[in-house]
N, C-alpha and C positions, 0 to 999 in steps of 0.2 A: 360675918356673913350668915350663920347659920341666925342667927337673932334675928336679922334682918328676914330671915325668910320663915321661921317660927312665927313671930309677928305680921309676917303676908305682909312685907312693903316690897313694894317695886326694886327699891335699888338693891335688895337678897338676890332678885332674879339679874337682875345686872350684872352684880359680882359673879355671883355661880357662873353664867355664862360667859365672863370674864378671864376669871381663872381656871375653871375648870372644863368651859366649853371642848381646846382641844382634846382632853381626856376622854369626855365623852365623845369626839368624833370619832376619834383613833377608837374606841371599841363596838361604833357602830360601824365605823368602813367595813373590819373585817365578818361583818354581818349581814351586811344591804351594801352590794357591789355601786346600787345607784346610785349617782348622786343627789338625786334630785327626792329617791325616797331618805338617803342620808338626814336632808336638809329637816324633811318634813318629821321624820324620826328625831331628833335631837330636839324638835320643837317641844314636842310629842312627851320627850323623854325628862325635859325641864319643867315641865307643867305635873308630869310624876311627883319630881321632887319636890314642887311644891305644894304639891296637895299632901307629899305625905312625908314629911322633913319630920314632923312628929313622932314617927315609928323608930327614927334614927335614936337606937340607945350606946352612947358612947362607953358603957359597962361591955358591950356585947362584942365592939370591932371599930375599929377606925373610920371616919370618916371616906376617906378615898375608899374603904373596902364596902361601903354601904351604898356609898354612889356611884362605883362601879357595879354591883349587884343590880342596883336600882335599871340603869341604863342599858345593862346586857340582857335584863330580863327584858326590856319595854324593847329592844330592839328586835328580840328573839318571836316578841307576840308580835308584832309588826311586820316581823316577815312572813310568820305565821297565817295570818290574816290575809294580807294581803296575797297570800300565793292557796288559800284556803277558798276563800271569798269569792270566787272566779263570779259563779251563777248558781245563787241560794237559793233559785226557784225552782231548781233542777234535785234537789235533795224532799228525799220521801218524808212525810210526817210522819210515816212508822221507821224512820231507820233509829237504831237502839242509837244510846247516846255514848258520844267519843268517851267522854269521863269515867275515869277508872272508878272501879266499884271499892266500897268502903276496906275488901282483901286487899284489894292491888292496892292503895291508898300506903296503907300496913306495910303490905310487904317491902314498896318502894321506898317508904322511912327508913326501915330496920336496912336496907341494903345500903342506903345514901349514908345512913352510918356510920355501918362496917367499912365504905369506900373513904370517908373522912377520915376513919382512926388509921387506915392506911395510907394517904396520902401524907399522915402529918409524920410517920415512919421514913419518909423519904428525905433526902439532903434537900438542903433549898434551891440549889439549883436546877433538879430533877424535880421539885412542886414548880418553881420557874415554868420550864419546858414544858409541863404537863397541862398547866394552866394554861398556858397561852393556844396552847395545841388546841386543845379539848372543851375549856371553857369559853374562850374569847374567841376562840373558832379561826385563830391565823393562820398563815398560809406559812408552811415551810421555810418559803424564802424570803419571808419576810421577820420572821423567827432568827432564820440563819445571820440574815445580815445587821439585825438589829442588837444579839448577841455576840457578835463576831465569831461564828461559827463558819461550817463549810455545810449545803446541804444535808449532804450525806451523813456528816456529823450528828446535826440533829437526828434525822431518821432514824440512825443505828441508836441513839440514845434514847429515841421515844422506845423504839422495840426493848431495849434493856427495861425502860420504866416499868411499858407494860407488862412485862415477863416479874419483875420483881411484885407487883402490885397482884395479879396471879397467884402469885405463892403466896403471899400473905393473909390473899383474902381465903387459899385453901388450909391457912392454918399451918403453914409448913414455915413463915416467914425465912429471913434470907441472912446472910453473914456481911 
C-alpha cells in the first residue's frame, strides 16, 4: 500500500481508506463531534497522506505512529480553522501575528522535549491513558470503557500521571 501511494496510483488511496480508514475515523471523532465535518476531515486527512506519504521515514516510527500523527494533526487544524475562520473581514490588518516568535519557537522545542523524556519514564499503560486523554483528545468514558476500566478509575489515574510527570519534569523524578 505504501508503494502504491509513493507512486501516486489510485488503488494506495483505496487501500489506505480500506484498511486504515476506520483508524483514522476513530481519531478524528474524538476531535470534530460532527459528523458531517468528520466526513469531510478524513477526506481532507487522506489527501495529507497522500501528498506527503514521502516524509514517512520508517527509521524514525511505525507506520500507524505516522498516520496517526498525520491525521490528528490535519483534524486538530480543521477544527482550528473552522471555529477560527468565523468572519476574516472582521480582523485588523494591524493585529500582530498568532505565530510564536522565533523565542517561543525555542523555548517550546526544548520543553516538548523534556515532556517526551518524561513520558517515555512512565509504564506503558500510564503513556496508554495519557495518550489517549491528552493527545487524541478522548473522552473519559470512552477511555474507561474501551479499556475496561471504571470512570473514576481513569481519573484518579490520570491525576497520578499528572502528579508523577510534575516531579519529573521538576527534576525530583519518582520511585
Amino acid at each position: 500500500m505504501i508503494g502504491l501511494l509513493l507512486q501516486k496510483e489510485e488503488q494506495g488511496m483505496d487501500a489506505l481508506l480500506l484498511h486504515y480508514g476506520p483508524l483514522m475515523r476513530y481519531i478524528i471523532a474524538a476531535i470534530l463531534p460532527n459528523t458531517h465535518d468528520q466526513e469531510d476531515c478524513l477526506s481532507e486527512a487522506a489527501m495529507q497522506v497522500w501528498k506527503k506519504v514521502e516524509t514517512f521515514d520508517p527509521q524514525r516510527g511505525s507506520w500507524n505512529a505516522w498516520l496517526t500523527a498525520v491525521t490528528r494533526n490535519h483534524a486538530l487544524n480543521y477544527k482550528r480553522n473552522t471555529s477560527v475562520h468565523g468572519n476574516a473581514e472582521e480582523i485588523s490588518p494591524h493585529m500582530p501575528s498568532a505565530e510564536p516568535s522565533p523565542e517561543e519557537q525555542a523555548l517550546r522545542k526544548e520543553r516538548q522535549t523534556e515532556i517526551n523524556l518524561a513520558l517515555q519514564r512512565l509504564s506503558s499503560k500510564d503513556k496508554t491513558l495519557f495518550y489517549r486523554k491528552y493527545y487524541y483528545l478522548q473522552s473519559t468514558a470512552q477511555i474507561a470503557s474501551e479499556m475496561g476500566m471504571t470512570e473514576r478509575a481513569v481519573e484518579g489515574r490520570l491525576y497520578r500521571i499528572k502528579k508523577r510527570l510534575r516531579q519529573i519534569l521538576r527534576g525530583e523524578g519518582y520511585a
